[in-house]
Residue, then its C-alpha position, 0 to 999 in steps of 0.5 A: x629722360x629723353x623720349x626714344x623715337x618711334x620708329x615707324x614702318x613704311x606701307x608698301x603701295x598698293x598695287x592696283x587691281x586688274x579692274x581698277x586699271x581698266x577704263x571700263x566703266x561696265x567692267x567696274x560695276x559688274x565686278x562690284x556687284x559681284x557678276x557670274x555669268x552663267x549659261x542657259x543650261x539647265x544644272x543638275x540637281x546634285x549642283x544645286x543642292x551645294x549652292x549656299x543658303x544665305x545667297x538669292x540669285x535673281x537672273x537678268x534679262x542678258x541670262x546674267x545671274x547676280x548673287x547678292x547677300x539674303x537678308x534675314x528678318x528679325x523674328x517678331x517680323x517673321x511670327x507676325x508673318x506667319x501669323x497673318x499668312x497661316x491663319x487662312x490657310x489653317x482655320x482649326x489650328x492644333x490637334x483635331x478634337x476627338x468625340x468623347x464616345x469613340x474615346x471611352x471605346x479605346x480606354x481600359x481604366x489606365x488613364x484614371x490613375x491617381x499619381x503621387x506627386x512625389x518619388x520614383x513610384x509617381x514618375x513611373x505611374x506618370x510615364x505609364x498614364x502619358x504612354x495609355x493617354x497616347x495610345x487611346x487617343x491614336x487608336x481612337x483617331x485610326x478608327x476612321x482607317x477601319x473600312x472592313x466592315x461585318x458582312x451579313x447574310x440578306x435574304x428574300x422572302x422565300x429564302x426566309x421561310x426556308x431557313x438556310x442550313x449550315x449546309x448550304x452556307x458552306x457551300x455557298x462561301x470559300x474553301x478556308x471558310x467552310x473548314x469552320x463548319x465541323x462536328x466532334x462527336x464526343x456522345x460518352x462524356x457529355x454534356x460539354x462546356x466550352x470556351x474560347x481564347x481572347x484571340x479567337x484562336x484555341x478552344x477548351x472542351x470540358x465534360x461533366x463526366x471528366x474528359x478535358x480538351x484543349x486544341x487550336x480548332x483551326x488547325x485541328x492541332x491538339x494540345x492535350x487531352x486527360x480525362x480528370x476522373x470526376x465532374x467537371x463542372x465549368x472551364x476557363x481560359x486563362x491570360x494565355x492559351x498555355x494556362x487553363x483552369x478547371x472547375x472539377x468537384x474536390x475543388x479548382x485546379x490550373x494545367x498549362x497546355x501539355x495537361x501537366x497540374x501546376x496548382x490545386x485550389x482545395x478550398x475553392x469546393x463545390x465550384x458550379x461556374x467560373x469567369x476569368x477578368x483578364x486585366x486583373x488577373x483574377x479568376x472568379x468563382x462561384x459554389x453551390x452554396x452561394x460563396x463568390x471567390x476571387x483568386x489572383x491566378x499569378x500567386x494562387x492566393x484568395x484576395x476577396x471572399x464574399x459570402x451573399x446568402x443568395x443560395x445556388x450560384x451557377x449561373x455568372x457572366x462578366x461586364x467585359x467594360x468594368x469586370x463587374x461580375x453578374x450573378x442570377x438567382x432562384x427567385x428572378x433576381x440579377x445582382x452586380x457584383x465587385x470585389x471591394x464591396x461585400x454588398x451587391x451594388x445593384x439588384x435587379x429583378x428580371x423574372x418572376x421565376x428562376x434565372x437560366x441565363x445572363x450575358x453582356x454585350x462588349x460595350x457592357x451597355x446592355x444585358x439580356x436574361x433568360x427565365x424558366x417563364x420561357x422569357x428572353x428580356x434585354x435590360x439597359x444597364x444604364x437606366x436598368x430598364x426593359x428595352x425588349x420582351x420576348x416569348x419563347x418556346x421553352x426558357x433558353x438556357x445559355x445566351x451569348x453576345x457577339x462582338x457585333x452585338x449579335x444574340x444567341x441562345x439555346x433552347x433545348x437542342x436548338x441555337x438561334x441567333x438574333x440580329x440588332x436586340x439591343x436596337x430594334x424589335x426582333x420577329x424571326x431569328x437570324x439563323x437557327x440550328x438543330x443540334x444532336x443533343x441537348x446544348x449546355x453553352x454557347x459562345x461566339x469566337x472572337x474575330x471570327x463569324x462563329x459560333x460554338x456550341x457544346x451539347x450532350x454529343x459533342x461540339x458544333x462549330x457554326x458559321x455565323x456571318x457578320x458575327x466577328x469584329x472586322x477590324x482587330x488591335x493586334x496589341x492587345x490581342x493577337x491570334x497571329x502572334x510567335x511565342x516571343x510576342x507572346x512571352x512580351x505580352x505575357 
């Protein structure tokens, strides 16, 4: 087979370039490296920032710039650049350690969730303990921002043994915080009960002979007002300002905020006093025959019922820490309570007669009672110990915490209030006032330098100075909030 000739082409010449014909040397090494001239006239920012990334431009002495092509290093030599060049300018590398107190401070038990390995319910508890990890530690690292600090009233010695009035001290202070210096004269239907919302923002008036009233005291707008037509014993707010309940004699019964029923809990008879535990939503009850109950307010249906054989059960706080209920008793015994156990988990003796009062601080480290001995004691709940000891004119009969862990009590007409009890020895009392009756119960508003008190005429609103947290998370607790914010939380 005779092979067919391969045919081929024939290349065209190449025509010679400009500067390959010129005999200029210089012209020719400029043009290989590539030589813009530029003047020495600064360029706008918008022309610098299109010039390309991967070109580096080095001027010469004449103001000749040259582009030349960036060379990219390999990346084991670029980590170990970075390694030898960041090590001295960042000594502590990574996230800032945060101190294990200020950490518990910020933590509501969601961080303790034990997560099932497996299924759709894991991922979701999985999701939800990561989400409260990360808010605890970003508030508790924010703590720092907080410069608000409590004011406190500091006074000579002849102001001292004068004793400043309420009078005096709304004079003394702006117009918005003399408005919270009031009296409501409510002489009938007394002695009154109160309690305030977790916002600080609305108040619940109860009577023992039936008047009910709820109102936001700082607008002085009222919500409602009935007269329930027999003794009320004790009132609670409950998760939100539109719910509250009430401890009348036939038994417990909820009314949102028009004063409209919506639930009657019968078997709940006899009720003395009442705490509502926010973060489990259950309202805990006490009778005149020594029955702890504990309702889930979301369903109305009884989860636990412990009959302690303690007798008389009227007087009850909460540890706002841990939501362990403390119960006092005839015989000068306090005993901790939860309801996963039938049995109290500590009992403490306190006084040698009967218990009139018992309150915990917002940490839930310390506790003070009252006794019908004319004695005020503070206890540390971590070692059950005696940290202070004092007499009294006569046994105070409600005692109050503020969230600067300040004291009050009442004994008899008078409300007094103490400054640091839980961390040094007290001789006189902060402020004192006299009120028109004799005071059934006081509290501290929260996020306000207030203190409530109701007696046998009515109510008082006092001024308190240093009384109120400074520095308040609004997603937990908002007194500003609308209604959607507050349907979202709900």
């Amino acid at each position: 087979v005779s092979q067919q000739p391969q045919l081929t082409k024939k290349r065209k010449k190449k025509t010679l370039r400009y500067f390959e014909e010129t005999e200029d040397k210089q012209s020719k090494k400029d043009t290989e490296a590539i030589v813009v001239v530029k003047p020495k006239i600064k360029t706008p920012k918008r022309l610098d920032r299109r010039k390309p990334r991967n070109l580096t431009e080095k001027p010469d002495k004449d103001g000749v710039v040259i582009v030349r092509p960036k060379m990219k290093a390999p990346k084991q030599n670029l980590e170990r650049w970075k390694r030898r060049n960041f090590r001295d300018s960042d000594p502590y590398p990574g996230e800032a350690p945060i101190p294990k107190d200020r950490l518990d401070r910020y933590g509501h038990g969601a961080q303790k969730i034990k997560v099932p390995k497996r299924g759709l319910r894991g991922e979701r508890l999985q999701q939800v303990k990561s989400r409260s990890i990360f808010a605890q530690k970003q508030a508790a690292r924010a703590e720092r921002l907080h410069d608000d600090e409590a004011g406190f009233l500091e006074l000579d010695e002849a102001e001292k043994e004068a004793r400043l009035s309420q009078t005096e001290i709304a004079a003394a202070v702006d117009v918005t915080s003399a408005t919270k210096y009031f009296e409501l004269q409510l002489s009938q239907f007394g002695p009154y009960g109160i309690n305030y919302t977790r916002n600080g923002r609305h108040l619940l008036l109860g009577g023992q002979k039936g008047h009910v009233a709820a109102f936001d005291w700082q607008t002085k707008r009222l919500h409602c007002e009935f007269n329930a037509m027999e003794t009320i014993h004790d009132v609670r707010w409950l998760h939100q300002e539109t719910l509250f309940a009430t401890a009348q004699k036939s038994g417990v019964y909820i009314y949102d905020n028009q004063g409209i029923e919506l639930h009657a809990l019968t078997g709940l008879d006899s009720v003395l006093s009442m705490e509502f535990l926010p973060h489990h939503f259950l309202l805990c009850t006490a009778n005149s025959k020594g029955f702890l109950a504990y309702t889930d307010v979301t369903m109305g249906v009884k989860v636990a019922g412990i009959c302690t054989g303690l007798g008389r059960l009227d007087v009850m706080c909460q540890n706002p820490s841990n939501a362990i209920v403390h119960l006092g008793h005839g015989w000068g015994t306090v005993t901790l309570w939860s309801p996963n156990v039938k049995e109290p988990l500590v009992k403490m003796l306190c006084h040698k007669s009967s218990v009139r009062s018992v309150a915990v601080d917002p940490t839930g480290m310390y506790m003070a009672t009252s006794g019908v001995d004319r004695k005020l004691k503070v206890w540390d709940l971590r070692t059950y110990k005696t940290l202070a000891n004092y007499q009294l004119s006569m046994g105070a009969g409600s005692l109050a915490f503020s969230q600067t862990g300040m004291l009050a009590s009442a004994t008899g007409s008078i409300v007094q209030t103490y400054k640091d009890v839980c961390r040094e020895a007290i001789v006189t009392p902060y402020l004192s006032h006299l009120c028109r009756g004799t005071v059934r119960e006081v509290q501290f508003c929260p996020f306000e330098d207030v203190l409530g008190a109701g007696h046998k005429s009515g109510f008082s609103s006092l001024i308190i100075p240093g009384a109120g947290e400074a520095n308040m998370d609004a997603v937990e607790v908002n007194p500003m909030a609308t209604k959607k914010q507050r349907q979202h939380a709900e």
